[in-house]
N, C-alpha and C positions, 0 to 999 in steps of 0.2 A: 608539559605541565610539571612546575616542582612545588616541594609544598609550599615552597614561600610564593610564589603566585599571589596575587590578591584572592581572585575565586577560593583557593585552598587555604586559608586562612580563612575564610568571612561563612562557607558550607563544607567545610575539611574536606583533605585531600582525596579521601574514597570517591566522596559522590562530583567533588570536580573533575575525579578521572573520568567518570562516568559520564557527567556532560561533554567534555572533552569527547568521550569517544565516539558522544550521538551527534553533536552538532558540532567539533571540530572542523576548521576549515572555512567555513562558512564565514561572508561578512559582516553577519549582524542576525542575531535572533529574539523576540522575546519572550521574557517569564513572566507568564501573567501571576497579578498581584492577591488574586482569589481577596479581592475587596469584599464578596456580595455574602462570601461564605464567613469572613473574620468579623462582618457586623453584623451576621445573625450569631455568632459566639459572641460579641458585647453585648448584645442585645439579651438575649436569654442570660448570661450572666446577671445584668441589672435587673431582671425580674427577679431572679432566686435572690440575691441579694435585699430587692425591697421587701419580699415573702420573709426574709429572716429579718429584720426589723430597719433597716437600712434608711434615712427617710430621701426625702426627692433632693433635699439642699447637700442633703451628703453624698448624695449619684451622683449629682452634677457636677461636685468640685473633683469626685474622684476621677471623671470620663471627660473632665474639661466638656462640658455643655450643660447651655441650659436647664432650667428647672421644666421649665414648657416642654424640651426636644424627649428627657426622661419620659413624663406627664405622654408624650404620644408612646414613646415604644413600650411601656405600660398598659397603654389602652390597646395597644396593634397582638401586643399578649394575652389582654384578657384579664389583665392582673388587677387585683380588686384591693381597699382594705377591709373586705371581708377574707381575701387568703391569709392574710397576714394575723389577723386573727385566728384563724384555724392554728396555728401553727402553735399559738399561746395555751390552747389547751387539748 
């Protein structure tokens, strides 16, 4: 492993030594993409964001989706426009 490497470049050179030293050798491994956990942090994001006055056409453009797809992870949070109000006074 040098740093020019692709791995050592793309997660620098420390932690691709480190992969290197766990899975070196090896013909193929892989790195799960912790999808289930990155879209509960979008998700909780566009709530706090609608809470702070955000509205649903401006989620959407910002997260590329839907007004409708916002509109469920909205309801799957609980998230009201009575929070949104609280926040006003």
């Amino acid at each position: 492993m040098t740093p020019e490497h692709v791995l050592a470049r793309l997660i620098g050179f420390d932690l691709a030594l480190k992969l290197s030293a766990e899975f070196g050798g090896m013909d193929h491994f892989d790195i799960p993409r912790a999808a289930g956990a990155l879209r509960m942090v979008r998700n909780r994001d566009i709530a706090e964001k609608f809470i702070k006055g955000k509205t649903l056409r401006q989620l959407a453009l910002e997260y590329l989706m839907t007004e409708r797809a916002i509109q469920k992870i909205l309801a799957e949070y609980g998230t009201s426009q009575t929070d949104r109000q609280a926040v006003l006074f």
